[in-house]
ROMIMI-161160 format. One record per residue (C-alpha): residue number from 0; residue in one letter; z, y, x. Coordinates in steps of 0.1 Angstrom, whole numbers. Layout:
N
+------+------+-------+-------+-------+
: resi : resn :    up : north :  east :
+------+------+-------+-------+-------+
:  NUM :    A :     Z :     Y :     X :
...
+------+------+-------+-------+-------+
END
This chain:
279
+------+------+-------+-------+-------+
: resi : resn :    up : north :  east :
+------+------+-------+-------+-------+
:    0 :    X :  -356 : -1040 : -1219 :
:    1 :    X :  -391 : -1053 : -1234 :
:    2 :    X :  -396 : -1091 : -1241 :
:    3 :    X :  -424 : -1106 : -1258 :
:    4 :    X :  -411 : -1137 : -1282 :
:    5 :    X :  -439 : -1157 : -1290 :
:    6 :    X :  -446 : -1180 : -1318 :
:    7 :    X :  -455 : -1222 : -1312 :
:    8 :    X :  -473 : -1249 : -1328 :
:    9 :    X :  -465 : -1283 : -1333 :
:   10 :    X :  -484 : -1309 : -1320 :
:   11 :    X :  -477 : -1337 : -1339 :
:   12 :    X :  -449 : -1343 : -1367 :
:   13 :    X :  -430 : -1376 : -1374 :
:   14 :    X :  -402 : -1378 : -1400 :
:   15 :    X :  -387 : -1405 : -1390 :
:   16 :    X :  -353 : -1410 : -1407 :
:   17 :    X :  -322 : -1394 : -1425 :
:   18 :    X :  -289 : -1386 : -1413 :
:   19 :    X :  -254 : -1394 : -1427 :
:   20 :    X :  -257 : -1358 : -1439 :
:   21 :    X :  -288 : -1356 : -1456 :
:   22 :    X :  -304 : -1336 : -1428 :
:   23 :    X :  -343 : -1355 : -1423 :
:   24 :    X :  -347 : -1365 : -1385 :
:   25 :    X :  -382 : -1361 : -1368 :
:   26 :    X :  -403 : -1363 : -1335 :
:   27 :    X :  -423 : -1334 : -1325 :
:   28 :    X :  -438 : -1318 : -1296 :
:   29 :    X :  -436 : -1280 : -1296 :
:   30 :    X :  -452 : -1256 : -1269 :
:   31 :    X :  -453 : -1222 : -1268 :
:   32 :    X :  -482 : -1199 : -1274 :
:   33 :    X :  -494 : -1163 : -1264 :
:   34 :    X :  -493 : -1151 : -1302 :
:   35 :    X :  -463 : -1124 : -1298 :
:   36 :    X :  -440 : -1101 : -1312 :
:   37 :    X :  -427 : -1076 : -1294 :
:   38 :    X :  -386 : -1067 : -1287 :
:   39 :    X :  -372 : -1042 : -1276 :
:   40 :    X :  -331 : -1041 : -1265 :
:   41 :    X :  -313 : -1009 : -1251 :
:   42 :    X :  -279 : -1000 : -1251 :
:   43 :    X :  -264 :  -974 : -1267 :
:   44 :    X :  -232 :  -951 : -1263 :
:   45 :    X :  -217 :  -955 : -1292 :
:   46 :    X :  -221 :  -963 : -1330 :
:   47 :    X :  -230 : -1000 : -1347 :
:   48 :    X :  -257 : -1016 : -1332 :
:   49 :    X :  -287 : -1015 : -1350 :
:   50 :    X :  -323 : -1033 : -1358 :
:   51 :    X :  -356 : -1013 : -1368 :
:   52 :    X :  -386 : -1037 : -1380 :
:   53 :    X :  -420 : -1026 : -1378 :
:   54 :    X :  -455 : -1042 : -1377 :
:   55 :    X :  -458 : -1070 : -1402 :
:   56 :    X :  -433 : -1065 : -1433 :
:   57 :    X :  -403 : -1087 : -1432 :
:   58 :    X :  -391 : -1094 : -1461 :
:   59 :    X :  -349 : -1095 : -1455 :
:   60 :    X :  -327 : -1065 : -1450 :
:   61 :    X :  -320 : -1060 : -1411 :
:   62 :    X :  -287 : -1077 : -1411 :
:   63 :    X :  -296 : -1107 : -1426 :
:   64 :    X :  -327 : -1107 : -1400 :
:   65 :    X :  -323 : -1137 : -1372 :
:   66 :    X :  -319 : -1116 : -1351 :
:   67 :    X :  -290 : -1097 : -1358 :
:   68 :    X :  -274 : -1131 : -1364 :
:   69 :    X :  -282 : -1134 : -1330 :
:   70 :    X :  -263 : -1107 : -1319 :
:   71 :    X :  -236 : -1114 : -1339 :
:   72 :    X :  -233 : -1151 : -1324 :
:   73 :    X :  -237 : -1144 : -1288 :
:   74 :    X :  -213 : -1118 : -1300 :
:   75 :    X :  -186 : -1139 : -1311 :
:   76 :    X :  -192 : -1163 : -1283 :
:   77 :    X :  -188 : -1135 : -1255 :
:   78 :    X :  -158 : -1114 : -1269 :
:   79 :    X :  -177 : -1086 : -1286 :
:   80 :    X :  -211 : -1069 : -1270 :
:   81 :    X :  -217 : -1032 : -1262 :
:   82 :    X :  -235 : -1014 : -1292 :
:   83 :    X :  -273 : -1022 : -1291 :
:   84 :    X :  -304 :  -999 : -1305 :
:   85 :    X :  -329 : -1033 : -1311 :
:   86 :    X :  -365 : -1025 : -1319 :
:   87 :    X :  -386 : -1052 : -1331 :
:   88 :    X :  -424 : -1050 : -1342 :
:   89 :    X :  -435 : -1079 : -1357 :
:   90 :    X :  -470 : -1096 : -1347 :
:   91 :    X :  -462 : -1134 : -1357 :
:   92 :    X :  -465 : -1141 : -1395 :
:   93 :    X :  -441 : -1152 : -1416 :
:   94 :    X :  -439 : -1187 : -1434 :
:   95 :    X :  -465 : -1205 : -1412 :
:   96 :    X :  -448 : -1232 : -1390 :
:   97 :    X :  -451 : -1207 : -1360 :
:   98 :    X :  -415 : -1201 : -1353 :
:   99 :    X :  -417 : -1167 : -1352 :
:  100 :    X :  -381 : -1157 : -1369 :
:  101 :    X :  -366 : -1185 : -1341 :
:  102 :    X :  -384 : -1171 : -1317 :
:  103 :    X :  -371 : -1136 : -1317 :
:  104 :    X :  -334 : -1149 : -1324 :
:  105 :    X :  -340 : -1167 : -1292 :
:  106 :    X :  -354 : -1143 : -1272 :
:  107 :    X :  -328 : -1114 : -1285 :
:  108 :    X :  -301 : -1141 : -1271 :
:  109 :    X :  -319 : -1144 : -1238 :
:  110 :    X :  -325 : -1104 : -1233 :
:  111 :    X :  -289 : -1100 : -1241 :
:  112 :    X :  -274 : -1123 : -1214 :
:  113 :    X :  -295 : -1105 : -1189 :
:  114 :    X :  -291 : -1069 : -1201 :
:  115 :    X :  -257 : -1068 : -1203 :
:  116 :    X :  -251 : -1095 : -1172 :
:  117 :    X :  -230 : -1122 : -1193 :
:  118 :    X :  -240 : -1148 : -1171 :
:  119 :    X :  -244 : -1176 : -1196 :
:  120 :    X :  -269 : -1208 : -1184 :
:  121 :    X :  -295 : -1217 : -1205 :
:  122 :    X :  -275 : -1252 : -1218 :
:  123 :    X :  -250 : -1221 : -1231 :
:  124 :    X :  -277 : -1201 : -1246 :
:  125 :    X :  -293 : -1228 : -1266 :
:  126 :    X :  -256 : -1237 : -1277 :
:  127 :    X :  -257 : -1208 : -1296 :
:  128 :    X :  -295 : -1205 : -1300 :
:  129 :    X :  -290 : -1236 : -1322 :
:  130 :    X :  -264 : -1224 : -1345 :
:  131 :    X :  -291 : -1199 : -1355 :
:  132 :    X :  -318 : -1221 : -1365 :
:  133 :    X :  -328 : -1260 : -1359 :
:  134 :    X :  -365 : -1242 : -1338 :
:  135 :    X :  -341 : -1219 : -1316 :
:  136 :    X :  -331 : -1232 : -1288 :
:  137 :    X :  -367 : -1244 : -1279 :
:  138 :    X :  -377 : -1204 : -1271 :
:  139 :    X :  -347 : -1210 : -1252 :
:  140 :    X :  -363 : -1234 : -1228 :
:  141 :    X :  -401 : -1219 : -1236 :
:  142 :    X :  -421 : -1253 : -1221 :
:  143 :    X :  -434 : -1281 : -1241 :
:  144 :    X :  -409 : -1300 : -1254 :
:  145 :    X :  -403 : -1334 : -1276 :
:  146 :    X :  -378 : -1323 : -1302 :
:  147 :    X :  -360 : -1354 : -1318 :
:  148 :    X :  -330 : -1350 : -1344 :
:  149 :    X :  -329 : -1322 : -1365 :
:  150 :    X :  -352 : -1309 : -1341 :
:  151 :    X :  -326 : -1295 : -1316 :
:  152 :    X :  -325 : -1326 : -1294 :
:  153 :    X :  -351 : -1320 : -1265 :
:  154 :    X :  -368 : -1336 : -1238 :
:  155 :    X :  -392 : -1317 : -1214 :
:  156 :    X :  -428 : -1334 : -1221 :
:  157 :    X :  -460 : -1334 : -1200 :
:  158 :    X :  -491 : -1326 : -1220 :
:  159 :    X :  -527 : -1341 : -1207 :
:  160 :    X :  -538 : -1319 : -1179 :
:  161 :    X :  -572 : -1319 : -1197 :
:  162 :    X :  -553 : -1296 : -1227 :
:  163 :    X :  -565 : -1266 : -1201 :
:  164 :    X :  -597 : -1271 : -1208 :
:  165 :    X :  -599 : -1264 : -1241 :
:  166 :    X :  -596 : -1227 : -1261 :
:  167 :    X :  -566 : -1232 : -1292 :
:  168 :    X :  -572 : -1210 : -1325 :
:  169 :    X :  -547 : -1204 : -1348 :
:  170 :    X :  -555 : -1195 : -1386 :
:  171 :    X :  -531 : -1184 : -1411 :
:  172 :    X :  -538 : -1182 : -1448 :
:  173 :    X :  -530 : -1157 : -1472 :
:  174 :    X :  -498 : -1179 : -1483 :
:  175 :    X :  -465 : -1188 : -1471 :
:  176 :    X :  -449 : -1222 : -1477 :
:  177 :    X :  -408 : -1230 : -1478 :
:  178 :    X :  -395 : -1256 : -1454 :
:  179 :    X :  -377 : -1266 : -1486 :
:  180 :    X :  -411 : -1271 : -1505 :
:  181 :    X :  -425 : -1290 : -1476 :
:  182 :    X :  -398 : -1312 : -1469 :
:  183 :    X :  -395 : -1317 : -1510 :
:  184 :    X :  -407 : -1354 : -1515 :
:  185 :    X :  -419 : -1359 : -1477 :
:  186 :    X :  -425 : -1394 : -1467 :
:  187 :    X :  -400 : -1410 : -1445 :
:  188 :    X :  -416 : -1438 : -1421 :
:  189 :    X :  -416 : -1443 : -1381 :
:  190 :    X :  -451 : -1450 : -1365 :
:  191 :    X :  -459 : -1484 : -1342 :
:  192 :    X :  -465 : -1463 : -1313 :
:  193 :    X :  -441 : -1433 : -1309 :
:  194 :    X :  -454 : -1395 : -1302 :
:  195 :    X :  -451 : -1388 : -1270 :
:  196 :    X :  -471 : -1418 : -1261 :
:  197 :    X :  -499 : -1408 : -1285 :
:  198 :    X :  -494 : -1372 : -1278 :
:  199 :    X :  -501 : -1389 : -1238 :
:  200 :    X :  -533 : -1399 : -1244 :
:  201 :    X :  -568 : -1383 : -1241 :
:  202 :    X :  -566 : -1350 : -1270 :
:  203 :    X :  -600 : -1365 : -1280 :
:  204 :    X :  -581 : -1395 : -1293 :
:  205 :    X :  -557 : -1371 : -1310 :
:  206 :    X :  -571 : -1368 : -1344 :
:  207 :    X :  -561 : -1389 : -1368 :
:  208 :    X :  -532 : -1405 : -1345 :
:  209 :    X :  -516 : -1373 : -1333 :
:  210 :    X :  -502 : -1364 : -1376 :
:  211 :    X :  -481 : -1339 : -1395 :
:  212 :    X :  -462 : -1359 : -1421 :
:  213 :    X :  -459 : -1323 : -1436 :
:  214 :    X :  -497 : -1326 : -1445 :
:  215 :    X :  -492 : -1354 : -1473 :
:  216 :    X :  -468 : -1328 : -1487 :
:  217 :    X :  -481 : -1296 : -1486 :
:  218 :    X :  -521 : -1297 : -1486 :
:  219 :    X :  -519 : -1312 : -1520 :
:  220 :    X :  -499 : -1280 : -1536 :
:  221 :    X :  -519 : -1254 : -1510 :
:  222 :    X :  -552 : -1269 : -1505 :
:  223 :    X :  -569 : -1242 : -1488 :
:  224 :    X :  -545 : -1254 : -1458 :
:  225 :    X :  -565 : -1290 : -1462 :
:  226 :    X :  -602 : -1267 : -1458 :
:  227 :    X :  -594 : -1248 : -1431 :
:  228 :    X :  -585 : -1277 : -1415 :
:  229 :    X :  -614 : -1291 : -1422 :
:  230 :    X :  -633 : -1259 : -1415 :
:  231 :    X :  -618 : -1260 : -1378 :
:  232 :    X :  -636 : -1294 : -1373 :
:  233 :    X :  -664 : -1289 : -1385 :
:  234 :    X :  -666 : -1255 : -1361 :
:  235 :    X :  -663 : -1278 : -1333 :
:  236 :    X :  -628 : -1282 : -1329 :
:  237 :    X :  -618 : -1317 : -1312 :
:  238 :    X :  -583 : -1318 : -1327 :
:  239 :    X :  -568 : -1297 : -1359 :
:  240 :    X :  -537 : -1300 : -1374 :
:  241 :    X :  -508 : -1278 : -1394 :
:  242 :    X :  -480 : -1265 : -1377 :
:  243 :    X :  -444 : -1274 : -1387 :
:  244 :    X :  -438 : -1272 : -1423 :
:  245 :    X :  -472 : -1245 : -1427 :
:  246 :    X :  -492 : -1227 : -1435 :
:  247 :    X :  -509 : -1222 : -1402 :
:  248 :    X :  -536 : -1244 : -1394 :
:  249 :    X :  -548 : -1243 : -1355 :
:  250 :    X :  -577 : -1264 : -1334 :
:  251 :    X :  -581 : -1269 : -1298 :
:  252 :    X :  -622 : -1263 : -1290 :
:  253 :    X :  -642 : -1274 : -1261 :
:  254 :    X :  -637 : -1241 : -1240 :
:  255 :    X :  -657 : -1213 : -1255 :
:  256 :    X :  -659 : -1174 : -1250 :
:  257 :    X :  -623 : -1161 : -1273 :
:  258 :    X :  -635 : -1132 : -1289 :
:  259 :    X :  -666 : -1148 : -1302 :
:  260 :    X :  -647 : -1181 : -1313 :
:  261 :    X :  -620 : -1154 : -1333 :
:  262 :    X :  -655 : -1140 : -1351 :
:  263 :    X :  -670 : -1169 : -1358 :
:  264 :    X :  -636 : -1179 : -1379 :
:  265 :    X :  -632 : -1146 : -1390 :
:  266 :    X :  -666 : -1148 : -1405 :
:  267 :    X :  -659 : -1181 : -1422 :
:  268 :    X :  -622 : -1169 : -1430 :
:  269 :    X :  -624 : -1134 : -1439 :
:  270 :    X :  -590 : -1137 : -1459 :
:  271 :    X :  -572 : -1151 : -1433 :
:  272 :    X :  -554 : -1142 : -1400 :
:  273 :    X :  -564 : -1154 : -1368 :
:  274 :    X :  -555 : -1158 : -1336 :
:  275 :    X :  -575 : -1170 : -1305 :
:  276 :    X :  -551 : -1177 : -1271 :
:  277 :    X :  -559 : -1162 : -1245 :
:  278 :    X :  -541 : -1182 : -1218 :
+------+------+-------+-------+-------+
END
């Protein structure tokens, strides 16, 4: 079986109070993207079940990988699984708000229930999806979503139709940032008007109402995040932003041809990766 876990961005980031626990509590809208990784699950005879990386280095020995702590928690859930040969090739970058690590945790979870016929629904699925990591269970579901709590809490959002018309760009710099770093001194306040309303409004309205808290944090210690940002607008992009916690930076442009908007930025970026959707 061949699945193709793909990373997302954020659109918008609120922190918007702190639990009992210390844990921060936020608003966001994920969606997914067409950036991808690419898995591969087949069953073996016998032996352990094992991961091979390839593609972009990952930098955490194969069992402490997301997703072999997939396995191992659907695994514990179901009873035990048969021994797997997994095979992931890594497309998504690492420490850029894109969810890649989540996504393929979520997606091994998914291509497991259906390989092996376990039957679990998707509420089960992103039961266990979430004891992986807070951005899990949202590959899980794989539709825009507004993600409230620690991030795990999820209501299915509609986006403005008008989103379609427009080309999204992804950039990633040649850096990584922590979620510990970003969330390390991260201002705690709740907006007048709450996200989903702002998100609901015309995406030309969106700059400057539709924020990432995570900015006041992080573009001050990485502020080549800050000027690709601003290099995004000042390419012609109608709304820019940071995903999550960073480092990727992405704009939405007035529809344009892909693989000269991905030259133009390559041009203008050379150091950095970048991705133009396709869909």
């Amino acid at each position: 079986m061949i699945l193709f876990p793909h990373a997302k961005i954020n659109i918008g980031l609120d922190i918007v109070g702190r639990a009992a626990n210390g844990y921060h509590l936020l608003e966001t809208v994920m969606i997914p993207t067409d950036w991808e990784d690419i898995l591969e699950l087949t069953p073996m005879a016998d032996g352990p079940t094992r991961l091979t990386c390839t593609g972009r280095p990952v930098d955490c020995p194969p069992e402490k990988n997301l997703v072999m702590k997939a396995f191992n928690a659907l695994s514990t859930i179901v009873g035990g699984l048969p021994p797997t040969d997994i095979r992931l090739h890594k497309n998504i970058p690492d420490g850029a708000g894109l969810g890649g690590g989540s996504a393929d945790a979520a997606f091994t979870i998914v291509g497991l229930n259906e390989l092996y016929n376990l039957g679990l629904g998707r509420e089960q699925l992103a039961a266990v999806a979430a004891t992986i990591g807070a951005d899990c269970p949202f590959f899980i579901y794989d539709r825009p979503m507004l993600c409230t709590g620690i991030g795990t809490e999820m209501t299915p959002v509609d986006l403005p139709v008008e989103l379609n018309a427009f080309t999204l760009a992804i950039v990633k710099p040649p850096l990584g940032v922590s979620t510990a770093e970003a969330y390390r001194g991260v201002a705690i306040g709740r907006p007048e008007q709450p996200l989903a309303q702002r998100v609901g409004r015309s995406v030309e309205d969106w700059q400057g109402t539709v924020t990432n808290a995570f900015e006041l944090t992080v573009i001050p210690l990485h502020p080549q995040i800050g000027e690709i940002k601003e290099q995004l607008l000042a390419a012609g992009a109608i709304y820019a932003s940071m995903s999550g916690s960073g480092s990727a930076v992405y704009g939405y442009f007035p529809k344009v041809d892909s693989e000269a908007l991905a030259q133009l930025l390559r041009d203008q970026m050379p150091a950095c990766d970048i991705h133009v959707c396709q869909k």
